[in-house]
MOPAC internal coordinates of N, CA, C and O (Angstrom, degrees):
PM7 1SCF
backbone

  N    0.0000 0     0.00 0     0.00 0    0    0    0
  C    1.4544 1     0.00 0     0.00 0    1    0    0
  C    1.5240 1   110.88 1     0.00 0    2    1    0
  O    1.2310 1   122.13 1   135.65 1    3    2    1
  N    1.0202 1   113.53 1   -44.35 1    3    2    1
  C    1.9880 1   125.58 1   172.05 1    5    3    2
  C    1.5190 1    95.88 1   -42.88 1    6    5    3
  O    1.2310 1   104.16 1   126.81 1    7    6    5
  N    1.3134 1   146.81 1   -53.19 1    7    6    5
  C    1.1949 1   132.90 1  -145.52 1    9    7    6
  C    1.6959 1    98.62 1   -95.69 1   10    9    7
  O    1.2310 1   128.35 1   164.73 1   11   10    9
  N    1.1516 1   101.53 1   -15.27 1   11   10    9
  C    2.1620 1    92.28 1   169.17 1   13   11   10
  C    1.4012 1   113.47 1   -52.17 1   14   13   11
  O    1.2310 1   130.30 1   -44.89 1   15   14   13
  N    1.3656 1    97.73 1   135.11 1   15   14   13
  C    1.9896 1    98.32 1   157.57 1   17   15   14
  C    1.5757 1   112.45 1   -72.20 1   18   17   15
  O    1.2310 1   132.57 1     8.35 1   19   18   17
  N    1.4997 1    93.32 1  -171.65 1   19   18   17
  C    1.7303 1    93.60 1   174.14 1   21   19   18
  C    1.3683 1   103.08 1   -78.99 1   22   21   19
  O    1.2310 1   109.43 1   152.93 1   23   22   21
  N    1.3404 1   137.42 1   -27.07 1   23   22   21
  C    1.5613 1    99.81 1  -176.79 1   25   23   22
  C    1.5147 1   110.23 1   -86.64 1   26   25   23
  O    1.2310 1   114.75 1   170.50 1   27   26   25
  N    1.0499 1   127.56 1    -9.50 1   27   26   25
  C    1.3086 1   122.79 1   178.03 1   29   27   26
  C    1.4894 1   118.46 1   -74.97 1   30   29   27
  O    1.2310 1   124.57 1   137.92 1   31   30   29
  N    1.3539 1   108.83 1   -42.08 1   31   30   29
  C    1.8115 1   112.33 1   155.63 1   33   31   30
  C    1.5239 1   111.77 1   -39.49 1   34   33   31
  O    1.2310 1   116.12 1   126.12 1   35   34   33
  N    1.5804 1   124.98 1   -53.88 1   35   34   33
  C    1.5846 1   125.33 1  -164.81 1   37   35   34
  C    1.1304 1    88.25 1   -78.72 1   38   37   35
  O    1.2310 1   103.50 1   141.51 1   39   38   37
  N    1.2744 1   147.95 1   -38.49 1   39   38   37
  C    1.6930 1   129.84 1  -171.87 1   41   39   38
  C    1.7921 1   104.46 1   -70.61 1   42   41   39
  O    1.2310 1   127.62 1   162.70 1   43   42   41
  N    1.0412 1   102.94 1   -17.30 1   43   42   41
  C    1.8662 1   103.55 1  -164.62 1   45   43   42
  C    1.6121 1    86.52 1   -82.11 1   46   45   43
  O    1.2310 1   130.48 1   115.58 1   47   46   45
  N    1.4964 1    97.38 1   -64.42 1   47   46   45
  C    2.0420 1    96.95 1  -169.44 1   49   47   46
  C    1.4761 1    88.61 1   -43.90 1   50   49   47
  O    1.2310 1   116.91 1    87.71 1   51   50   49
  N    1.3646 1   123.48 1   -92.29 1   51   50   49
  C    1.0478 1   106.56 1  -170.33 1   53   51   50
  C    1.8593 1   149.75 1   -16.96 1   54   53   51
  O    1.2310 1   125.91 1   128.09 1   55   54   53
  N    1.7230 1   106.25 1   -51.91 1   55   54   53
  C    0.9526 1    95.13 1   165.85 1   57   55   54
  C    1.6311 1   131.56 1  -100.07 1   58   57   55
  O    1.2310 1   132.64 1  -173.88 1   59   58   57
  N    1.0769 1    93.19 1     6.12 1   59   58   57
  C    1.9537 1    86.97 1   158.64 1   61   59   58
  C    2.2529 1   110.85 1  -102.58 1   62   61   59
  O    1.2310 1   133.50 1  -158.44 1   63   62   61
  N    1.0355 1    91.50 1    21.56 1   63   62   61
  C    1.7456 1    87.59 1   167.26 1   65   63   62
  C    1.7043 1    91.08 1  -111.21 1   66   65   63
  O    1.2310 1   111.73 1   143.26 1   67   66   65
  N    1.4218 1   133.18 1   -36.74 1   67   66   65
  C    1.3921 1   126.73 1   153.93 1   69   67   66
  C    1.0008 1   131.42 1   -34.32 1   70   69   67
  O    1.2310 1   121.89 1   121.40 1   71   70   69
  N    1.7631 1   113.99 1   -58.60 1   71   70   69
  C    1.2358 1   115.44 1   155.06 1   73   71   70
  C    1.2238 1   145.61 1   -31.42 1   74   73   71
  O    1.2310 1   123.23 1   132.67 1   75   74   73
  N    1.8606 1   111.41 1   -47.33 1   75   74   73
  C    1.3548 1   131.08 1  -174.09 1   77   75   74
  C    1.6416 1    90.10 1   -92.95 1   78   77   75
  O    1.2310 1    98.02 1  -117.99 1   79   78   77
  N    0.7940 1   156.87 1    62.01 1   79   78   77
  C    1.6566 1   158.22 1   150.93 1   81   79   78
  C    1.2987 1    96.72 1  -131.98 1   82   81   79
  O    1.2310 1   117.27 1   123.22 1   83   82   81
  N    1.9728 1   122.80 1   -56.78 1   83   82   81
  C    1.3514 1   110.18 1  -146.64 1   85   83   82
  C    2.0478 1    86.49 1   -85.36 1   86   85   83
  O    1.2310 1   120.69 1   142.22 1   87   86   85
  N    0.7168 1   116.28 1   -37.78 1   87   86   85
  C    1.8651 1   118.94 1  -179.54 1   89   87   86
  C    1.6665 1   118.66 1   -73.00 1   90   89   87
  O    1.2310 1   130.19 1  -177.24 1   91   90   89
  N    1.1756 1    97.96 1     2.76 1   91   90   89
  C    1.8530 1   101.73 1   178.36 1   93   91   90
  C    1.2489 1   108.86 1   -37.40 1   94   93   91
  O    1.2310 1   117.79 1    89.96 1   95   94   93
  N    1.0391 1   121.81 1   -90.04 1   95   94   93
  C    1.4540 1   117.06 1  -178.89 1   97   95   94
  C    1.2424 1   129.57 1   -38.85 1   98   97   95
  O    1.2310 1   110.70 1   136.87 1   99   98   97
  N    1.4541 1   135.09 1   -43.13 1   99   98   97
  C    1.3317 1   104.67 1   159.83 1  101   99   98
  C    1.3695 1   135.38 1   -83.48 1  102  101   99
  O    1.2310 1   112.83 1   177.35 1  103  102  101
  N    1.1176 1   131.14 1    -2.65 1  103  102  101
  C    1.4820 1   159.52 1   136.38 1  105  103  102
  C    1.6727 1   109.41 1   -10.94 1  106  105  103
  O    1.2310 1   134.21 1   116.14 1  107  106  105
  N    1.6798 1    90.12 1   -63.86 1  107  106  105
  C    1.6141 1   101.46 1  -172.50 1  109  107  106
  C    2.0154 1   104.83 1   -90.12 1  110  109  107
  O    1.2310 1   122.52 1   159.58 1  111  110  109
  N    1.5226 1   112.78 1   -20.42 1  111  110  109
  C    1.3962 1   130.66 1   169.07 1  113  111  110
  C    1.6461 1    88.68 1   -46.26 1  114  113  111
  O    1.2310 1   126.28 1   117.09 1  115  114  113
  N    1.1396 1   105.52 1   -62.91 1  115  114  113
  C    1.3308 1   119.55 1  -170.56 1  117  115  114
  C    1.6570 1   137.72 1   -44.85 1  118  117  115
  O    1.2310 1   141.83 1   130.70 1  119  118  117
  N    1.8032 1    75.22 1   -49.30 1  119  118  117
  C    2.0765 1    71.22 1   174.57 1  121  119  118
  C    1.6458 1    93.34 1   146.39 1  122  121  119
  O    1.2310 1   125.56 1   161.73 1  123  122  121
  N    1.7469 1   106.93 1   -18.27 1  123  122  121
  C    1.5085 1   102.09 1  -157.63 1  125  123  122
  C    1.6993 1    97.96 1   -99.25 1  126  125  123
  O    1.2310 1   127.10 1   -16.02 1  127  126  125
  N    1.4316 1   103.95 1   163.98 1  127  126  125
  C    1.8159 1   105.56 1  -169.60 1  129  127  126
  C    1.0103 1    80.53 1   -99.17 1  130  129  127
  O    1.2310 1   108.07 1   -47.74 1  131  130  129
  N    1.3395 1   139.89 1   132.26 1  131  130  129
  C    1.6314 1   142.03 1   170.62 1  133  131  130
  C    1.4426 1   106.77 1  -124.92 1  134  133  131
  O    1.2310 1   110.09 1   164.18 1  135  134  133
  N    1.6516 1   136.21 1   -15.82 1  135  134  133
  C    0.9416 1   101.99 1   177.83 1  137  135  134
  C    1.7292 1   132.54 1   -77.28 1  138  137  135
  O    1.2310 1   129.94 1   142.03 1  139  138  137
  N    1.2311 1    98.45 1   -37.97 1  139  138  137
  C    1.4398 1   124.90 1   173.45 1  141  139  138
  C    1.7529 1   105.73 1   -51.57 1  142  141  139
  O    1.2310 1   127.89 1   137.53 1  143  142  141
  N    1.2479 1   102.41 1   -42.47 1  143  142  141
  C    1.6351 1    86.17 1   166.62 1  145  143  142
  C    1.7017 1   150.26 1   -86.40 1  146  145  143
  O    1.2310 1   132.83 1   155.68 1  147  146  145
  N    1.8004 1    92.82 1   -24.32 1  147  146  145
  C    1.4528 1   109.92 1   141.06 1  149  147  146
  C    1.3937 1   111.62 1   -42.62 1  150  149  147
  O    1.2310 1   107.32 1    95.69 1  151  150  149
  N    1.3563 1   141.24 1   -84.31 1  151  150  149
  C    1.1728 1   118.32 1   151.12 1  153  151  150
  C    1.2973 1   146.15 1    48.92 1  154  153  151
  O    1.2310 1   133.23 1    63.86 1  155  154  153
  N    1.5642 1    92.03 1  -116.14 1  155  154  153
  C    1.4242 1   131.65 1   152.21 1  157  155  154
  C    1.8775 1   124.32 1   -11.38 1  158  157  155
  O    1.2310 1   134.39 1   108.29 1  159  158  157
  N    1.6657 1    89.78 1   -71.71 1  159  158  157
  C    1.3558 1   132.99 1   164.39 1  161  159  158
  C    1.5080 1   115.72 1   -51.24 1  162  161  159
  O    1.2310 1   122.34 1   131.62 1  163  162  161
  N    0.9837 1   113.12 1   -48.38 1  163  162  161
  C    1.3060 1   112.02 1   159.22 1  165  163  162
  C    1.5909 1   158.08 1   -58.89 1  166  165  163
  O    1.2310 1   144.60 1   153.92 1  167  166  165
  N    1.5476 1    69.78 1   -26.08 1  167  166  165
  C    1.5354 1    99.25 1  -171.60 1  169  167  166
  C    1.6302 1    90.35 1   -95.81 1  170  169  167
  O    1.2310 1   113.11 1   138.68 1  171  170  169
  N    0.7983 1   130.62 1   -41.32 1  171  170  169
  C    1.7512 1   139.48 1  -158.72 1  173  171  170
  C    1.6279 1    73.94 1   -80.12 1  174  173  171
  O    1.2310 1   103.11 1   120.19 1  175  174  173
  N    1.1399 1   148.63 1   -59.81 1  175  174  173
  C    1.7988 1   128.66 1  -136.92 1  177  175  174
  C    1.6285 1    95.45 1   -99.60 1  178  177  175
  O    1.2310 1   120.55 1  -178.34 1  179  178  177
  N    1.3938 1   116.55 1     1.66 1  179  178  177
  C    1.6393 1   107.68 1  -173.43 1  181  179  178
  C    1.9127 1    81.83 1  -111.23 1  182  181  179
  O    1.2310 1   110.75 1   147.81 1  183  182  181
  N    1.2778 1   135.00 1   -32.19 1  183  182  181
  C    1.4792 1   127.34 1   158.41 1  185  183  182
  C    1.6602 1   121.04 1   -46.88 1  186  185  183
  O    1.2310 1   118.84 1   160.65 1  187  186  185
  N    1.3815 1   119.83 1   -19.35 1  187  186  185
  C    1.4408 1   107.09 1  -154.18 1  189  187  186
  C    1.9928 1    71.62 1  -123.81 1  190  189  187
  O    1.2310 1   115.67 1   172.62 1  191  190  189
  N    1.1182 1   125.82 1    -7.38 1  191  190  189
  C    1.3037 1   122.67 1   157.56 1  193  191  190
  C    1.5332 1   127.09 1   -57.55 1  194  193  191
  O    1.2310 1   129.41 1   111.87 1  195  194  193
  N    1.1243 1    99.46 1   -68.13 1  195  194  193
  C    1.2651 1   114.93 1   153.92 1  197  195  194
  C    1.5272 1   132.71 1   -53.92 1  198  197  195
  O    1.2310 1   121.98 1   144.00 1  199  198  197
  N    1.2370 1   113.81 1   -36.00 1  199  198  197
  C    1.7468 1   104.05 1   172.40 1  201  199  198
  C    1.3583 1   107.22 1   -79.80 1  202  201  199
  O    1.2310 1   127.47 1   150.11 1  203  202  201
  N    1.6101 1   103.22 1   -29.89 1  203  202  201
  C    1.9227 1    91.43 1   174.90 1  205  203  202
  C    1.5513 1   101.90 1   -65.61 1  206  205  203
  O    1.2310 1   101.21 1    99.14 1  207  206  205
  N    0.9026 1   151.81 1   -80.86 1  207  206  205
  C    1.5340 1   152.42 1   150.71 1  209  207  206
  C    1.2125 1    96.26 1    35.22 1  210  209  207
  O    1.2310 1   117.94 1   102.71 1  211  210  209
  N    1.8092 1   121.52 1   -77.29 1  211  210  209
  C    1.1529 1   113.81 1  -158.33 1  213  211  210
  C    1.4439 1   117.26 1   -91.31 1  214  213  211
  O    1.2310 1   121.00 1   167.98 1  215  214  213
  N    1.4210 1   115.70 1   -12.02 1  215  214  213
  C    1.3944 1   124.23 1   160.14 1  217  215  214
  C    1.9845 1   121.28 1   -52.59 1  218  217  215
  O    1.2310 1   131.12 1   155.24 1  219  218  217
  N    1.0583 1    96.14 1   -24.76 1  219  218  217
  C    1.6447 1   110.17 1  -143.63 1  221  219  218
  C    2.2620 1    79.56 1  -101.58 1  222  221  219
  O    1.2310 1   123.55 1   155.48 1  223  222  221
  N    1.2908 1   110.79 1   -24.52 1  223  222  221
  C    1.1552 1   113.48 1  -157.62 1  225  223  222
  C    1.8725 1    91.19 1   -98.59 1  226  225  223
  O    1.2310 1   125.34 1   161.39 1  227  226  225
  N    1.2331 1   107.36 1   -18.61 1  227  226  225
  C    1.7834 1   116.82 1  -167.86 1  229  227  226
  C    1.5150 1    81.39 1   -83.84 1  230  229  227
  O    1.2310 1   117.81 1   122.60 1  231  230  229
  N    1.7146 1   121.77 1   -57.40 1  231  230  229
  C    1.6091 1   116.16 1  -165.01 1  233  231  230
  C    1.5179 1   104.22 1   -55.78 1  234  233  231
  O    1.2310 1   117.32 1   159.09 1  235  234  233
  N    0.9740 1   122.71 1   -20.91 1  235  234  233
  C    1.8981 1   118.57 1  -162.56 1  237  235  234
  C    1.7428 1   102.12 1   -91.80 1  238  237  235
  O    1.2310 1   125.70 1   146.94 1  239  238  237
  N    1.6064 1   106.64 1   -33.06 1  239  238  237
  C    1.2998 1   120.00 1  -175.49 1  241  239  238
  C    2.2028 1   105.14 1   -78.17 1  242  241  239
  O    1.2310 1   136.58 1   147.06 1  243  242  241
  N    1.1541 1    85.50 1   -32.94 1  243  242  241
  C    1.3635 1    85.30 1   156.95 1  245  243  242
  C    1.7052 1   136.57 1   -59.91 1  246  245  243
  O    1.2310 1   128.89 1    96.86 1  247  246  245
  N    1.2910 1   100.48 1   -83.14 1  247  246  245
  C    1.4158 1   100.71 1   162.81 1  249  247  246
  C    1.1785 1   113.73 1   -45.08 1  250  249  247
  O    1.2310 1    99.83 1   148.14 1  251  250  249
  N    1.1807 1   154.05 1   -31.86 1  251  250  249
  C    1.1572 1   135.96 1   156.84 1  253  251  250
  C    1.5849 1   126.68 1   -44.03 1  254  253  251
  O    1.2310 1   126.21 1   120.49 1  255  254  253
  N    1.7977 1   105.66 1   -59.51 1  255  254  253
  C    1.2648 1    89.25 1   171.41 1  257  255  254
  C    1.3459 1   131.59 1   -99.46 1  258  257  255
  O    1.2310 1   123.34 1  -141.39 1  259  258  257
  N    1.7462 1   111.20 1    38.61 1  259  258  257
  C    1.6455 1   123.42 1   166.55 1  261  259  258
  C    1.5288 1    75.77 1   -84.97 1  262  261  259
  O    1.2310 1   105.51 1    83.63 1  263  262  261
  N    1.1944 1   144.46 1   -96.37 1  263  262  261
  C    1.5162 1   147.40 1  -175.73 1  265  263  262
  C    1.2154 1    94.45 1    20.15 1  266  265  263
  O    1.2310 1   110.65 1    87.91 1  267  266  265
  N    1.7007 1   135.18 1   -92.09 1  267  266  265
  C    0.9750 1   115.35 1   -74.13 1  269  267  266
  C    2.1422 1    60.37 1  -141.86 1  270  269  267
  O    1.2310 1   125.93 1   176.24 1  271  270  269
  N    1.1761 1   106.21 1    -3.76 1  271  270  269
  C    1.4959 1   124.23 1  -177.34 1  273  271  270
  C    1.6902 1    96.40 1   -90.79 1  274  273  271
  O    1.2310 1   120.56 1   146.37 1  275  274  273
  N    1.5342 1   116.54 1   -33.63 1  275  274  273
  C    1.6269 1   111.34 1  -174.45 1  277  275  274
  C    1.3608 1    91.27 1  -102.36 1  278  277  275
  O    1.2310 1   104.83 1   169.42 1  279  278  277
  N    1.3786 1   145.64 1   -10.58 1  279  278  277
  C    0.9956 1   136.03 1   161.41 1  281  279  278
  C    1.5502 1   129.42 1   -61.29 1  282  281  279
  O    1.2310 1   131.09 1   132.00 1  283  282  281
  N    1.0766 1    96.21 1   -48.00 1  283  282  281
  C    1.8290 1   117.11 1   171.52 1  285  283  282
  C    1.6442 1    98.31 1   -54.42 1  286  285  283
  O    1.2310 1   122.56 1   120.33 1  287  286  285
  N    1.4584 1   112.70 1   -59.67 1  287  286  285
  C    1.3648 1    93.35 1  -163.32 1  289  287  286
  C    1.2570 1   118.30 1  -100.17 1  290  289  287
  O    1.2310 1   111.09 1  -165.45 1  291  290  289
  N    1.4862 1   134.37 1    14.55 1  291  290  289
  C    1.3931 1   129.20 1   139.29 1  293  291  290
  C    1.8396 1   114.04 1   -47.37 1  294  293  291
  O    1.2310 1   137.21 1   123.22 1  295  294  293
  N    1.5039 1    84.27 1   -56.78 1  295  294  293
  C    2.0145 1    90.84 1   174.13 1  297  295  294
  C    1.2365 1   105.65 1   -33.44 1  298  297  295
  O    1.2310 1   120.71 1   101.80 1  299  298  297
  N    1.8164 1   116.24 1   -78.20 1  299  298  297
  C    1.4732 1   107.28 1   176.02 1  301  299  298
  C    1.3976 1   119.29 1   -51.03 1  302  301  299
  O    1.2310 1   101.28 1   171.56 1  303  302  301
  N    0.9276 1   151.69 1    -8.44 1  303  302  301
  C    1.1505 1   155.86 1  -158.86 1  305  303  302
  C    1.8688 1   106.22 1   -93.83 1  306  305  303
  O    1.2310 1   122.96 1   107.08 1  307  306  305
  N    1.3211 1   111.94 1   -72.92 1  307  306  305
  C    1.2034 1   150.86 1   160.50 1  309  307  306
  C    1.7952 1   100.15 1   -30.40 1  310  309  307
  O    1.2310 1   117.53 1   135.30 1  311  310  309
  N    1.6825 1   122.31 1   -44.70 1  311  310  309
  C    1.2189 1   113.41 1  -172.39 1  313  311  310
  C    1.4145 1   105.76 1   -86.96 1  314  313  311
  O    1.2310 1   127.91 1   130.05 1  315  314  313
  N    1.7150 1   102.37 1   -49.95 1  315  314  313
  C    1.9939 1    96.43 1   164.95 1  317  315  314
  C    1.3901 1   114.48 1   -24.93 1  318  317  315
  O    1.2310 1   133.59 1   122.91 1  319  318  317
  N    1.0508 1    91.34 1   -57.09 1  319  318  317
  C    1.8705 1    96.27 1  -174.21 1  321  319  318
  C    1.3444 1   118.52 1   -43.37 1  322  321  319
  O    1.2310 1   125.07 1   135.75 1  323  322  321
  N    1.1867 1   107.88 1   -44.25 1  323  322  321
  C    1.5273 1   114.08 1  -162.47 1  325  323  322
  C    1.5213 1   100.70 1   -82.46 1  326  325  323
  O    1.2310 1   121.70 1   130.26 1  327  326  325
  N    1.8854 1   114.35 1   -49.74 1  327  326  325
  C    1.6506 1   107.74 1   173.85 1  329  327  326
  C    1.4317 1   103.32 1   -52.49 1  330  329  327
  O    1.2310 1   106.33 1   159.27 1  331  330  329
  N    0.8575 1   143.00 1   -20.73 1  331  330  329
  C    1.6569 1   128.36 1  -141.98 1  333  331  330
  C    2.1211 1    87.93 1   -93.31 1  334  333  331
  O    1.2310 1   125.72 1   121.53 1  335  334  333
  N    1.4793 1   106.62 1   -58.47 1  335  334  333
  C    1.3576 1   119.05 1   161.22 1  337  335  334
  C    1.4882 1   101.30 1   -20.72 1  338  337  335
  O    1.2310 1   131.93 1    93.59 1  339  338  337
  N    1.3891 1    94.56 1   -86.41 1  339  338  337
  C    1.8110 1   116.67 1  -163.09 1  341  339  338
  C    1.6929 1   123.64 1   -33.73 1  342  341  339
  O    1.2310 1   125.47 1   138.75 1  343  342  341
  N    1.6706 1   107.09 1   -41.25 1  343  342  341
  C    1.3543 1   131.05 1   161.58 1  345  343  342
  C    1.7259 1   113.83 1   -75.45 1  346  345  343
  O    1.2310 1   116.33 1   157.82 1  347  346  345
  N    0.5511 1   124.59 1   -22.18 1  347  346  345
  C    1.6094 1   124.51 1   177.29 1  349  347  346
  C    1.2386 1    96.49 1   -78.46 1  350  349  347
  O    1.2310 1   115.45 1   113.33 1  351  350  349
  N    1.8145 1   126.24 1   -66.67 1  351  350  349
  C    1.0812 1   137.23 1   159.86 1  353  351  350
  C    1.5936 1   110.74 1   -10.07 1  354  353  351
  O    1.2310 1   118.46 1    86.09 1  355  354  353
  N    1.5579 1   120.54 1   -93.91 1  355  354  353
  C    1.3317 1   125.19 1   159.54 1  357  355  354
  C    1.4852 1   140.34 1   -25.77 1  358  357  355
  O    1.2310 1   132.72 1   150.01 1  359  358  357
  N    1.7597 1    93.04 1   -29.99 1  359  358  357
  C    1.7476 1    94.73 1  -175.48 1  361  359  358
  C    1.7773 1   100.10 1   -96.90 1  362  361  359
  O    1.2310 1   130.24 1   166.46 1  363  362  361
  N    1.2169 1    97.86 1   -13.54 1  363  362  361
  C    1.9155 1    82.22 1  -173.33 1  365  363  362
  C    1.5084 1    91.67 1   105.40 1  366  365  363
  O    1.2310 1   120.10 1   -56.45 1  367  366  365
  N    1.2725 1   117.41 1   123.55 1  367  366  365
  C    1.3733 1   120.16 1   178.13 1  369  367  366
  C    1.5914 1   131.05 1   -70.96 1  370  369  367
  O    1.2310 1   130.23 1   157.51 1  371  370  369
  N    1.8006 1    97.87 1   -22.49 1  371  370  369
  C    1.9049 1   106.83 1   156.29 1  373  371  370
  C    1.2534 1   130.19 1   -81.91 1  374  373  371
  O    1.2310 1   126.94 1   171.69 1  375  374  373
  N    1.9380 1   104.26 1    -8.31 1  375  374  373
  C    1.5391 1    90.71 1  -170.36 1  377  375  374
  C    1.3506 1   104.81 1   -55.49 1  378  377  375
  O    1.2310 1   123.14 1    15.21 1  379  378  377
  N    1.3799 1   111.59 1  -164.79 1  379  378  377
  C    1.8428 1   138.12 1  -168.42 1  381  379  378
  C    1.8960 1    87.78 1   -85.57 1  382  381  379
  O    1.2310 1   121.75 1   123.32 1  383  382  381
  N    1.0708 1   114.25 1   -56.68 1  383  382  381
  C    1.5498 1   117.26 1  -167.99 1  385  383  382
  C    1.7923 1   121.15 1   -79.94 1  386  385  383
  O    1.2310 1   126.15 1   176.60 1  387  386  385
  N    1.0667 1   105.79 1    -3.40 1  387  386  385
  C    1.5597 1   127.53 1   161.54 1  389  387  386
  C    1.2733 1   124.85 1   -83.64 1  390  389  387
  O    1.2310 1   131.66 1   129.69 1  391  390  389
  N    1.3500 1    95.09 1   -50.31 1  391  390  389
  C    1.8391 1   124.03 1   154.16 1  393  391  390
  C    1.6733 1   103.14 1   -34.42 1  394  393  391
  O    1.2310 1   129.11 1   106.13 1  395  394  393
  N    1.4942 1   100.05 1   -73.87 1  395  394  393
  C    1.5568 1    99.74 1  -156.85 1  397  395  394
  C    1.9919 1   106.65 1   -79.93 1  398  397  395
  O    1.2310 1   124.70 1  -162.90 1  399  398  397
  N    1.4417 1   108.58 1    17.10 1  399  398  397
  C    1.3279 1   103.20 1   173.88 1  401  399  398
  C    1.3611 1    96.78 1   -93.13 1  402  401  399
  O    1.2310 1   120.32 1   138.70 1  403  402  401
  N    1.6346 1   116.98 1   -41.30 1  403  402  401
  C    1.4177 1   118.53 1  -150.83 1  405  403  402
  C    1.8137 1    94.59 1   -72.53 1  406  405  403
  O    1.2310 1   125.83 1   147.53 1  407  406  405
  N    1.6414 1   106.39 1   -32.47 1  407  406  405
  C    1.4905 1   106.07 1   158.74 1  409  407  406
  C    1.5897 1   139.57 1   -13.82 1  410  409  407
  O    1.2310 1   134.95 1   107.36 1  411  410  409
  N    1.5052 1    88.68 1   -72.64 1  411  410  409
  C    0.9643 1   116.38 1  -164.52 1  413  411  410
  C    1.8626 1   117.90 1   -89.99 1  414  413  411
  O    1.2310 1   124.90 1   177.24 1  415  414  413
  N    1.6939 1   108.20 1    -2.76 1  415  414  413
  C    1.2166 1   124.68 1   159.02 1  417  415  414
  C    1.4255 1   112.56 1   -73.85 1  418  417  415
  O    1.2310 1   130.67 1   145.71 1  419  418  417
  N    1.3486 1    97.02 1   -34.29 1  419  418  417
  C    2.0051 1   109.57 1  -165.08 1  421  419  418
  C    1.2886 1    98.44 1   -78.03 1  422  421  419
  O    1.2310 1   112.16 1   141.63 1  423  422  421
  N    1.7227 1   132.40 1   -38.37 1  423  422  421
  C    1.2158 1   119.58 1  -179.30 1  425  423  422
  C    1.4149 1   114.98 1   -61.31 1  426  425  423
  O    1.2310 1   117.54 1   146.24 1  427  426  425
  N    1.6321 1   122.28 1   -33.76 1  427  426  425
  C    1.2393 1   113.45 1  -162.33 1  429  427  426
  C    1.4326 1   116.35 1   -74.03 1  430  429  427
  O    1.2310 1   124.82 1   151.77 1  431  430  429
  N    1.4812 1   108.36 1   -28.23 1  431  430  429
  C    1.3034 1   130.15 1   169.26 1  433  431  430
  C    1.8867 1   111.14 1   -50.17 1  434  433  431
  O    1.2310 1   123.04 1   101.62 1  435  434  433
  N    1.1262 1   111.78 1   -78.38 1  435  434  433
  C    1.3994 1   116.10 1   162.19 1  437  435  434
  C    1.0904 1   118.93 1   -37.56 1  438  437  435
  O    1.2310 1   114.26 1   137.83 1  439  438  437
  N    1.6112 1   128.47 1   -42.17 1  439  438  437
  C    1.2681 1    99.15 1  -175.77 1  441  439  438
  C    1.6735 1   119.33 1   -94.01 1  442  441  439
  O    1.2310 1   129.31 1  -177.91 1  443  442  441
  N    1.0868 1    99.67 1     2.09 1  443  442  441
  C    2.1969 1   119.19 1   173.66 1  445  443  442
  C    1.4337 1    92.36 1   -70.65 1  446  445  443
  O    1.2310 1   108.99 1   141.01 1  447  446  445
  N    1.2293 1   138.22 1   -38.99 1  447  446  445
  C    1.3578 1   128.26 1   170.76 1  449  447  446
  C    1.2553 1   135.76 1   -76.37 1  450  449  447
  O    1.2310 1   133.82 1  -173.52 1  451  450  449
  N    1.3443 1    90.88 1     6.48 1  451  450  449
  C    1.9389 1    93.12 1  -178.29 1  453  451  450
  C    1.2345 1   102.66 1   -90.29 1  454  453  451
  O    1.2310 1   120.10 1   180.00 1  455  454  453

């Protein structure tokens, strides 16, 4: 049973609570309590219905807000950029403090490549 995927688990719940509906009677002919576990079975495969439901609704709600999470920070990203320009611009591109912007562009660069 360990080596099933998930859809092969929902076809199993599924088809042995099929099973125990269409074989009731000889089941219980038999010796076995089947109604209470039809049931049972039922209730457990309309639960794991529903949590996939809301699992499946968290993954979509996700990617959405990775979106909109790499979106935001390109923006910030994108404006650094432009102050960092804008001040160099203003400071004179040899001062000491133009220097240590263009620095501090070069580190980020170098270190995205490691």
């Amino acid at each position: 049973m360990a080596r099933l995927n998930y859809s092969d688990k929902i076809s199993f719940s599924q088809t042995i609570g099929e099973f125990m509906e269409q074989n009731k009677t000889e089941l219980e002919t038999n010796g076995f309590l089947v109604s209470s576990r039809i049931k049972e079975q039922k209730e457990m495969n309309k639960q794991y219905i529903v949590e996939d439901a809301k699992q499946e609704k968290m993954k979509a709600e996700l990617v959405k807000q990775t979106e909109i999470t790499v979106s935001a920070l390109d923006k910030a990203y994108r404006y650094a950029s432009t102050n960092t320009d804008a001040m160099v611009g203003v400071l004179g591109k040899d001062t000491p403090l133009a220097k240590h912007l263009r620095e501090l562009r070069d580190q980020m660069h170098h270190s995205s490549k490691k």
